[in-house]
C-alpha positions in Angstrom: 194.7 125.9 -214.1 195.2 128.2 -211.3 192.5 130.3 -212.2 190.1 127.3 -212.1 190.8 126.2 -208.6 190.7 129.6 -207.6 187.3 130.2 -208.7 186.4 126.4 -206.8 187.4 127.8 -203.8 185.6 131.1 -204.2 182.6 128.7 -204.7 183.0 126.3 -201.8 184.0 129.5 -199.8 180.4 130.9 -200.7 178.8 127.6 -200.5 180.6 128.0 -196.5 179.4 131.3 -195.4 175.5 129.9 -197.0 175.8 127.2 -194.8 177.2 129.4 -191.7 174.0 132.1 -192.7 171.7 129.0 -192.3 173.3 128.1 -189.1 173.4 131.3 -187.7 169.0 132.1 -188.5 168.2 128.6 -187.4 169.8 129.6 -184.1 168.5 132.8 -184.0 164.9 131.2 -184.4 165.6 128.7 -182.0 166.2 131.4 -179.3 163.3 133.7 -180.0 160.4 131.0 -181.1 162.1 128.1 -178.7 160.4 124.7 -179.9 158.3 126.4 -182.2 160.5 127.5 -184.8 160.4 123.7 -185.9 157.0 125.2 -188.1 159.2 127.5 -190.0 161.3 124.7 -191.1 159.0 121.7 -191.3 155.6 122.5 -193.9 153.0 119.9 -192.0 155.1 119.2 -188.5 150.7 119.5 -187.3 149.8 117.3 -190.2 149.9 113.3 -190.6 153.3 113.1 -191.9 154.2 110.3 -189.6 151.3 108.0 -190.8 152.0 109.1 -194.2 155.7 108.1 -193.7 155.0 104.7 -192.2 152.5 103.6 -194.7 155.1 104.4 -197.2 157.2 102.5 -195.9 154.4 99.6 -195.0 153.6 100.1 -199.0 157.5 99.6 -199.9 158.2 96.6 -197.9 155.3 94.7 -199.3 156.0 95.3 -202.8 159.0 94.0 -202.2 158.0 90.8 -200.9 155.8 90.8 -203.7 158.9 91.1 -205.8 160.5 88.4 -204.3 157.9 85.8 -204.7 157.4 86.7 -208.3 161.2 85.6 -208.9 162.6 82.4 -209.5 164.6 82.1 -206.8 164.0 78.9 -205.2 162.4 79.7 -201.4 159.9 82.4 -203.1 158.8 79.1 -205.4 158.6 76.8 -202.7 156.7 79.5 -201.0 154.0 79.8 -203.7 154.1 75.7 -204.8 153.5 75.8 -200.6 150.6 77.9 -200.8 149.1 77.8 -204.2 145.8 78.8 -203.6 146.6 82.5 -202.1 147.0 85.6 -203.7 150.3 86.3 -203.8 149.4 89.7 -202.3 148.0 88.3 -199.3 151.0 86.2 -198.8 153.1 89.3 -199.0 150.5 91.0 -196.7 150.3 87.9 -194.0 154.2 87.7 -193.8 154.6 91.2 -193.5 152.2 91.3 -190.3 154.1 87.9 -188.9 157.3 90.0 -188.7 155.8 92.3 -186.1 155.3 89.3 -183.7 157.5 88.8 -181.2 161.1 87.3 -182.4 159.8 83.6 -180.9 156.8 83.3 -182.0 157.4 84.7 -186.1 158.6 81.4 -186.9 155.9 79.6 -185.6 153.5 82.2 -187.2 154.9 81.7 -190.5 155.0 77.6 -190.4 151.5 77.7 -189.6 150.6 79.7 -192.5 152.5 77.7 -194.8 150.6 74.4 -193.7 147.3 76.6 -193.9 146.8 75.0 -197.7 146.2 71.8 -195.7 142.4 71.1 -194.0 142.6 70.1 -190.2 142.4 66.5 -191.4 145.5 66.6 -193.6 147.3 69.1 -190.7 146.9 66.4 -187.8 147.6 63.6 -190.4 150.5 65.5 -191.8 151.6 66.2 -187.4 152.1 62.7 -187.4 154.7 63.2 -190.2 158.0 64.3 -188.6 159.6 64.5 -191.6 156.8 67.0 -193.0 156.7 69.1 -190.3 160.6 69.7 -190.4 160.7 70.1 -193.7 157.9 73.2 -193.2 159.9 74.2 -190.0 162.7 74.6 -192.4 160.9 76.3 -194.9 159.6 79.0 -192.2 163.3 79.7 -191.4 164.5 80.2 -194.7 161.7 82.4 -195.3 161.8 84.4 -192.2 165.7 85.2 -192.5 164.7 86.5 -196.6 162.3 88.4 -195.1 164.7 90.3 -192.3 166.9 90.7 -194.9 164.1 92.6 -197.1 162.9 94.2 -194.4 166.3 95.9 -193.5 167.1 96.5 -196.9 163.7 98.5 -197.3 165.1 100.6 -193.8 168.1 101.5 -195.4 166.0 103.0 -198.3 164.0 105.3 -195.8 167.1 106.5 -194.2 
């Protein structure tokens, strides 16, 4: 037994002085290349890594909501009953570009979508319905708050 730990802590202690090693270039890189010894450590820091990175995570957030309104859970089918006639990939798609509205005006955005399914003469019949038109305001707030909740789960993923 005593044996064992001591060869763990010969290991961490040489995991340490690694570490330390790495520490100890990095600075001595950062004094004689300044802000430019970022391109020994970073392969494309020129390249398009940040368009790469946010279409990644563009691409993960919408196959999640695409996930979510393939599932049974109750708002994702209210959403599709709501708008039958879409792709569900241009729902996903729509709902992901209404979250980059400003915080008023998303839940607006998304109640108006989920009426589009109506024509203009079922929309200003259906304004006259209050109980309609709540029922959709509703709707948009459920469906807003599931889609925060995707969106910061997808943030914690790219952390």
């Amino acid at each position: 037994m005593g044996k064992h730990s001591s060869v763990e802590a010969q290991q961490r202690l040489e995991k340490f002085l690694e570490h330390l090693e790495a520490a100890r270039e990095l600075q001595r890189n950062w004094m004689t290349y300044g802000l430019d010894c970022v391109n020994i450590y970073v392969e494309d820091v020129d390249e398009d890594w940040w368009e790469k990175w946010a279409e990644e995570e563009h691409q993960s957030f919408v196959d999640s909501v695409i996930e979510f309104l393939k599932s049974d859970d109750w708002l994702a089918v209210r959403v599709r009953k709501q708008l039958a006639n879409k792709p569900i990939l241009e729902i996903a798609e729509k709902l992901e570009k209404y979250l980059s509205f400003p915080e008023e005006e998303r839940i607006f955005a998304i109640k108006n979508f989920l009426a589009s399914r109506f024509t203009v003469e079922e929309i200003n019949r259906n304004i006259s319905n209050e109980s309609e038109e709540m029922e959709l305001r509703d709707l948009a707030a459920e469906l807003l708050k599931k889609l925060v909740e995707i969106q910061g789960n997808n943030l914690e993923e790219f952390r």
